[in-house]
C-alpha positions as CSV (number, residue, x, y, z in Angstrom):
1,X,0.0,0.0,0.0
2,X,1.3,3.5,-0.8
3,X,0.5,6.7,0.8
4,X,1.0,8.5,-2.5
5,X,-2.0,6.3,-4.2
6,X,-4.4,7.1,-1.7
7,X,-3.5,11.3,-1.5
8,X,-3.5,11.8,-5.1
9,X,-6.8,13.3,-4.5
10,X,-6.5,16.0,-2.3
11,X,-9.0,17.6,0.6
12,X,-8.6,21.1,0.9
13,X,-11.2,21.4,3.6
14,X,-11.2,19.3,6.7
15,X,-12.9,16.3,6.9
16,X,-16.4,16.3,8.0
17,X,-17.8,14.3,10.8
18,X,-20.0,12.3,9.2
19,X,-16.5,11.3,6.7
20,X,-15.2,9.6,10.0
21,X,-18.2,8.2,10.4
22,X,-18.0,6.2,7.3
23,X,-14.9,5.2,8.0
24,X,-16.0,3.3,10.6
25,X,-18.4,1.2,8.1
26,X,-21.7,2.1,10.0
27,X,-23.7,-0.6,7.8
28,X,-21.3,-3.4,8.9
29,X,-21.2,-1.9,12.6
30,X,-25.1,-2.1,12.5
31,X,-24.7,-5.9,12.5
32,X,-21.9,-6.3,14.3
33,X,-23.2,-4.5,17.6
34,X,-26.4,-6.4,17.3
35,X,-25.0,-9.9,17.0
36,X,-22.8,-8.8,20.1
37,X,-26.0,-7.6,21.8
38,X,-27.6,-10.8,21.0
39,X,-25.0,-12.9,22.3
40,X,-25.0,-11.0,25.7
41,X,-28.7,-11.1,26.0
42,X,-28.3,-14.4,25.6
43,X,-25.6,-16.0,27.8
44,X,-26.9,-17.8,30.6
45,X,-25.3,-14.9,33.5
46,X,-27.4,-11.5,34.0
47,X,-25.0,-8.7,33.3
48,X,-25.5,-5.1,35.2
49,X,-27.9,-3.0,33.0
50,X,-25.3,0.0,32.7
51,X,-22.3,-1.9,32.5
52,X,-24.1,-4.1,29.5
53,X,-24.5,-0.7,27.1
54,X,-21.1,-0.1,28.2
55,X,-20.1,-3.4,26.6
56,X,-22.1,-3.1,23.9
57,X,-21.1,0.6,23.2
58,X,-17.1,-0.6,23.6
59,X,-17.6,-3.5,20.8
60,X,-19.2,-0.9,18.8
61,X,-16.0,1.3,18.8
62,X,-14.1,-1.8,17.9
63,X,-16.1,-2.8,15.1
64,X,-15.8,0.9,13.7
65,X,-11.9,0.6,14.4
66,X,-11.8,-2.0,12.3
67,X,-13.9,-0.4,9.9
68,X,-11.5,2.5,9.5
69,X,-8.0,0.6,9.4
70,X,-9.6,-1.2,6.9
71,X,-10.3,1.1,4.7
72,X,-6.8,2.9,5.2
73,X,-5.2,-0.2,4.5
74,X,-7.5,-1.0,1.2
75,X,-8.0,2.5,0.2
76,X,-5.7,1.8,-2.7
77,X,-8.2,-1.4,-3.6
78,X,-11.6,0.9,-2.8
79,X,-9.7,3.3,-5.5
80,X,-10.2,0.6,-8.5
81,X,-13.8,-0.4,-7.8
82,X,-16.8,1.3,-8.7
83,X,-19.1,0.6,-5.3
84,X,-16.1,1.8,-3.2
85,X,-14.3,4.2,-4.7
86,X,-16.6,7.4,-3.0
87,X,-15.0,6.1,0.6
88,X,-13.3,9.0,2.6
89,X,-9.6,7.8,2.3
90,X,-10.4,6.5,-1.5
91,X,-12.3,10.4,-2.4
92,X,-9.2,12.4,-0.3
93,X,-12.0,13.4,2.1
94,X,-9.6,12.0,5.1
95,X,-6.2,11.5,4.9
96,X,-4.3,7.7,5.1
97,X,-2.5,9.2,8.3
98,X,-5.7,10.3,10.0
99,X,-7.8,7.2,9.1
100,X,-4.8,5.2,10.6
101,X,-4.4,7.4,13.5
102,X,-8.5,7.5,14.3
103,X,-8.6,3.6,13.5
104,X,-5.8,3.0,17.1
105,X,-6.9,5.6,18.8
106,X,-10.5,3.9,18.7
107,X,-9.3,0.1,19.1
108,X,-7.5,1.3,22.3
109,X,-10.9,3.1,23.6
110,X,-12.3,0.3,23.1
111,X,-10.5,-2.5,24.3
112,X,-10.0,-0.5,27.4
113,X,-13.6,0.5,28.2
114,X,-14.5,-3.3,27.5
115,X,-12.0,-4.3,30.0
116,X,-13.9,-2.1,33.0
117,X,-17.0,-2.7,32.0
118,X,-16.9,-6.8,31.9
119,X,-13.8,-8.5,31.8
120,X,-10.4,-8.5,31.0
121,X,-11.1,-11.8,28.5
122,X,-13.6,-9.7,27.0
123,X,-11.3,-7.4,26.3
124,X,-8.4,-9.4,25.1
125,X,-11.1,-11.1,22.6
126,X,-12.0,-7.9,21.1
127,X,-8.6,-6.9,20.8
128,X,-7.9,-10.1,18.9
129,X,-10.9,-9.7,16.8
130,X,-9.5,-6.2,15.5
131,X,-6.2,-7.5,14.9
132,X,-7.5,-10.2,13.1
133,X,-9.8,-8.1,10.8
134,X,-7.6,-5.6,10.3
135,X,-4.1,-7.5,9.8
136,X,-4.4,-11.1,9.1
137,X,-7.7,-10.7,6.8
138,X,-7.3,-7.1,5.3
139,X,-3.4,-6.8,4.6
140,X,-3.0,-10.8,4.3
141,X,-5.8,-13.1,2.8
142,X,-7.6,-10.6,1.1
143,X,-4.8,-9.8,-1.3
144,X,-3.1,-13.6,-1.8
145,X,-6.1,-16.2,-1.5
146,X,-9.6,-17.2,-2.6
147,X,-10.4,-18.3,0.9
148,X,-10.1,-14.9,2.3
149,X,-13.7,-14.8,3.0
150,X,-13.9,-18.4,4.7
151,X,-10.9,-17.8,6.8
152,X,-11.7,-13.8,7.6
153,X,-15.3,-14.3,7.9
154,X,-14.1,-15.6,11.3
155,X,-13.9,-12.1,12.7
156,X,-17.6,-10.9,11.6
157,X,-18.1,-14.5,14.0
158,X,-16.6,-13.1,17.1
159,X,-18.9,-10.4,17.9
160,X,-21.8,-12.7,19.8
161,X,-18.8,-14.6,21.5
162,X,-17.6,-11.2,22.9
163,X,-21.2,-10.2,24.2
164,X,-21.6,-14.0,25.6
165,X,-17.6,-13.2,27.1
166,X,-19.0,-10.2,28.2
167,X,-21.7,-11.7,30.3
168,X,-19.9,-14.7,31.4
169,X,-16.3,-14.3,31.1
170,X,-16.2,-17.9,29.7
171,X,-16.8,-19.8,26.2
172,X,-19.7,-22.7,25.9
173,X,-20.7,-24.5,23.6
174,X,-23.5,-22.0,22.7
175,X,-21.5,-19.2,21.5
176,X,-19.3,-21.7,19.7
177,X,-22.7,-22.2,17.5
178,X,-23.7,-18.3,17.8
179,X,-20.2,-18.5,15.9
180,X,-20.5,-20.9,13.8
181,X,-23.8,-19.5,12.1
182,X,-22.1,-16.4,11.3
183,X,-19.0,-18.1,10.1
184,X,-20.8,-20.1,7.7
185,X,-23.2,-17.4,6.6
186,X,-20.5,-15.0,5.4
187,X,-19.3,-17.2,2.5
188,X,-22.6,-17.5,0.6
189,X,-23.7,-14.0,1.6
190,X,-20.1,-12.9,-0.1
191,X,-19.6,-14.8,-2.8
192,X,-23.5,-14.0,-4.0
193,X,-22.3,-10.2,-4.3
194,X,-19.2,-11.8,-5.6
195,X,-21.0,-13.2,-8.5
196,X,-22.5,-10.2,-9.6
197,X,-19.2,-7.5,-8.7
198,X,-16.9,-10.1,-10.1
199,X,-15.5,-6.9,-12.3
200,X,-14.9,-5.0,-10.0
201,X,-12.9,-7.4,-7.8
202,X,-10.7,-8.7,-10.6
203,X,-10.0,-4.8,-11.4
204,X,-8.9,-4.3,-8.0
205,X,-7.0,-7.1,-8.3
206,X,-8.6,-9.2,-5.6
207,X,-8.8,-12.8,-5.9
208,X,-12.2,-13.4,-4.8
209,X,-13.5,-17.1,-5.7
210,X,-15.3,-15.9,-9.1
211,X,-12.4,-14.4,-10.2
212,X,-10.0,-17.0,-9.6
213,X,-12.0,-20.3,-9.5
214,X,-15.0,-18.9,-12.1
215,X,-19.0,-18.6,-11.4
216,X,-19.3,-22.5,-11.3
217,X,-17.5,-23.2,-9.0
218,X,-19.0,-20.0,-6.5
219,X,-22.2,-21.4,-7.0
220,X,-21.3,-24.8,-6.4
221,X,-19.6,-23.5,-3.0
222,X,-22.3,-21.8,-2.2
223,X,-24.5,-24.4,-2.4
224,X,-22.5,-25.9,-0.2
225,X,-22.4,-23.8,2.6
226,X,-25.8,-22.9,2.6
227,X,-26.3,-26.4,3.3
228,X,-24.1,-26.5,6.2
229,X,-25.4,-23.1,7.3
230,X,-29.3,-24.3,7.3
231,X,-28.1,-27.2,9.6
232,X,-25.9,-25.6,12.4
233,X,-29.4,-22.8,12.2
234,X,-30.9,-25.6,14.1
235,X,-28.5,-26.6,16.7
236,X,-29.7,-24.0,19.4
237,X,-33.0,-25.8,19.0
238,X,-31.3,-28.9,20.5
239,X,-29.2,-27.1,23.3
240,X,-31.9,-25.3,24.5
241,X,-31.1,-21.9,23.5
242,X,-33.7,-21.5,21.0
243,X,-37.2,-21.9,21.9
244,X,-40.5,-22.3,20.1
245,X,-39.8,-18.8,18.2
246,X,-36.6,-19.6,17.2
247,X,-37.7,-23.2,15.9
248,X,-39.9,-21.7,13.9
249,X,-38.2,-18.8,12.7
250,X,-34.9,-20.9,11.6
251,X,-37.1,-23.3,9.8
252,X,-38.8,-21.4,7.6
253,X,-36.2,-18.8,7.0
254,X,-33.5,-22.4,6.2
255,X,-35.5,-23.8,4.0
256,X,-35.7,-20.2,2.2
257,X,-32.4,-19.3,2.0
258,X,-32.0,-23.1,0.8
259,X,-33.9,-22.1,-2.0
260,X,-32.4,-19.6,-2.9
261,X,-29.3,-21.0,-3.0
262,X,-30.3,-23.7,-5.5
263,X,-31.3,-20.9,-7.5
264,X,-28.2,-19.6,-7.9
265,X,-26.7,-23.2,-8.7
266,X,-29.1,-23.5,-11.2
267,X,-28.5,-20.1,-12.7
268,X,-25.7,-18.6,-14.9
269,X,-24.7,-16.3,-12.4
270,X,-21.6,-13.9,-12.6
271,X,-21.3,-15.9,-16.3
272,X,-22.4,-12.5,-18.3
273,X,-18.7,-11.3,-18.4
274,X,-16.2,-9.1,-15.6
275,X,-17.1,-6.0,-17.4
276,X,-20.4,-5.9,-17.5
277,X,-20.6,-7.2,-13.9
278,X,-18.7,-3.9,-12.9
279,X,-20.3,-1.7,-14.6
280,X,-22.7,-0.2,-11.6
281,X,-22.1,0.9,-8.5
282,X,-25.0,0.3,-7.2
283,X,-25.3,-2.5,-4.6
284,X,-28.2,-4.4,-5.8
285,X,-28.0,-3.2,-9.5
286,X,-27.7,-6.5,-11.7
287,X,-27.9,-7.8,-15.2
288,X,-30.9,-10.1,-15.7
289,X,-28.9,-13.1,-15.2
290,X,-27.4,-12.2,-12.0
291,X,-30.8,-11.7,-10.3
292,X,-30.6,-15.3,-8.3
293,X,-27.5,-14.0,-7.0
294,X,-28.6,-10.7,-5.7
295,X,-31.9,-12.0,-4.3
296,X,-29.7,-14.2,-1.9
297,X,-27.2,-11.7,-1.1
298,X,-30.4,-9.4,-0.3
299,X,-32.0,-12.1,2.1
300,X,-29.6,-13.3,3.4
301,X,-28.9,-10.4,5.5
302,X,-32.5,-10.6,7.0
303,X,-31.9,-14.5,7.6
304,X,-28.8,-13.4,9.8
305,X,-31.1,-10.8,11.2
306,X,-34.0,-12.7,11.7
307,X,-32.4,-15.2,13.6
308,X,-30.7,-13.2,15.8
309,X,-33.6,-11.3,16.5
310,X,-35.8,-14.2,17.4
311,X,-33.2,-14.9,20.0
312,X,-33.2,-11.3,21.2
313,X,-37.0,-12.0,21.5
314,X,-36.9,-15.0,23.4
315,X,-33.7,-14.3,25.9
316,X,-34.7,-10.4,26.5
317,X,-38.1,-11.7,28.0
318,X,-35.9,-13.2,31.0
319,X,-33.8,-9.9,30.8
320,X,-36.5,-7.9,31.3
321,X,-38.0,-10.1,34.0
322,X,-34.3,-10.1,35.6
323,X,-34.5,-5.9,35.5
324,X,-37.5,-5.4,36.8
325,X,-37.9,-8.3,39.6
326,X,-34.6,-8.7,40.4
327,X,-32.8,-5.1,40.7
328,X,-30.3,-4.4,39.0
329,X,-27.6,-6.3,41.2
C-alpha cells in the first residue's frame, strides 16, 4: 500500500464528521453490535444493566476501528472499484494518516472501556478480533487467497462470543454455535455479491473465488455452505437456546435461504462477463442473469437478522423479567 496512491486526491477542507463516520463502516457496525448484543442477551449470567450498554457501546468502537484501518489499508483497492471508490480515504476526504491514527486511537478506547466494563477476556477477545480483521484478513488473505472470505469471515463471527464473554467471562458451547452461524453465513452471503461485482474485484486485483475459480465453481460452493449453514441454524434448537420462536423462525427462513441457493446453482450467475458485472455501482443493481444472486445476497442479511432477533426476543423476555424483579444487582 502506498501513501502517495491514496492522497493523489487531495481535501482542501477538513474532513467532516460524518466522513469519520463512514470510516467506521456504520452498515457493517449495525450488524456487528447487534449480534454482540444478542450474544449478551443471551448468555446464561445476568450482566448489570449499565455496564451491559457499556459493553455493547465498547464492541461498537471496535467494530468501527476496524472499519477505518480497513479502509486505510484498502484504500488503494476501494480506489479501483466502482461501489467503493466514493469512501473518505479513496475520495481524499480524510487523509491515510488520520484514518490510521483514528482507526488505534479507537481500538485502544475500546479495548480498554471493554476491559472495566466486563472482563479483561472480553477485552483481550475484542482486541484479537481487531487485529485479526484488520491485519491477518485485510493486509493478508484478502490480497493472496480465494479463501479470504472463509478464513476472515471468522472475525464478523466473534462479535456474539464477545457479548456471551462479556456476560460470562467464559466460552460454551453455545456461543461456539452463535459463531459458527455467522462463520458459515458469510461465504454465501459474499460470494452472492461476488458473482455479480466479479468486475470490479478482478480490477482491483482481488482474488475473490469468481475471479480466480469462475461462477461454477462459486455457486457450487455456495450451495455448499448454505447447506451446512441451514443445519448448524438448528443446533440451538437442540441445546436449548432457542425456543419455540426460534424453531420456527430458523425453519422457515433455512429452508428459504436453501432455496435460494439452489437458485443460484441453477442459474448462470456472474457468467455475463467481468465488465459488465462492474459496470454499476450500485449495490443491488444487476444484469438479468445475475438476479438469483442478488436476491440471496439481499435475504440473506434478513436470515442473519431474523435469527438473531428471534433470539433477542426470546432471551430479553428473561432480561427484562431479571431488570424489573430482580434489581439491577
Amino acid at each position: 500500500m502506498s501513501d502517495v496512491s491514496l492522497t493523489s486526491v487531495t481535501n482542501h477542507g477538513l474532513a467532516e464528521p460524518r466522513d469519520f463516520i463512514q470510516l467506521m463502516k456504520p452498515r457493517v457496525m449495525s450488524l456487528v453490535v447487534f449480534t454482540a448484543f444478542v450474544g449478551l442477551v443471551a448468555a446464561p449470567e445476568a450482566i448489570n444493566p449499565v455496564l451491559a450498554l457499556v459493553s455493547v457501546f465498547a464492541i461498537a468502537l471496535g467494530a468501527g476501528a476496524a472499519g477505518a484501518l480497513n479502509m486505510w489499508f484498502d484504500a488503494d483497492i476501494d480506489a479501483k472499484m466502482r461501489r467503493t471508490q466514493l469512501r473518505p480515504v479513496p475520495s481524499g476526504r480524510v487523509r491515510a494518516r488520520s484514518a490510521l491514527g483514528f482507526g488505534l486511537i479507537m481500538a485502544v478506547i475500546a479495548v480498554v472501556t471493554l476491559g472495566a466494563a466486563a472482563n479483561y477476556f472480553a477485552a483481550a477477545f475484542l482486541a484479537f478480533t481487531i487485529f485479526f480483521y484488520a491485519v491477518v484478513y485485510t493486509m493478508i488473505l484478502k490480497r493472496h487467497t480465494p479463501h479470504n472470505i472463509v478464513i476472515g469471515g471468522a472475525a464478523g463471527a466473534f462479535p456474539p462470543m464477545i457479548g456471551w464473554i462479556a456476560a460470562t467471562g467464559t466460552v460454551d458451547v453455545n456461543a461456539a454455535i452463535l459463531f459458527g452461524i455467522i462463520f458459515l453465513w458469510t461465504p454465501p452471503h459474499f460470494w452472492a455479491l461476488a458473482l455479480y461485482k466479479a468486475g470490479d474485484y478482478e480490477k482491483a486485483g482481488v482474488p475473490m473465488l469468481p475471479v480466480v475459480a469462475g461462477a461454477k465453481v462459486t455457486r457450487r460452493q455456495i450451495m455448499a455452505y448454505s447447506i451446512a449453514l441451514a443445519a448448524i441454524a438448528q443446533l440451538p434448537i437442540i441445546t436449548g437456546l432457542g425456543g419455540l420462536l426460534y424453531a420456527l423462525v430458523a425453519g422457515a427462513l433455512s429452508l428459504a435461504f436453501l432455496g435460494l441457493a439452489l437458485r443460484v446453482l441453477r442459474s448462470r450467475a456472474g457468467e455475463g462477463g467481468m465488465e459488465v458485472a462492474a459496470s454499476s455501482a450500485d449495490l443491488y443493481e444487476v444484469r438479468k442473469g445475475d438476479k438469483a444472486a442478488r436476491d440471496l445476497f439481499g435475504f440473506s442479511i434478513l436470515f442473519l437478522f431474523a435469527l438473531f432477533a428471534a433470539l433477542l426476543a426470546e432471551h430479553g423476555l428473561g432480561l427484562y423479567h431479571a431488570v424489573i424483579f430482580g434489581g439491577f444487582s
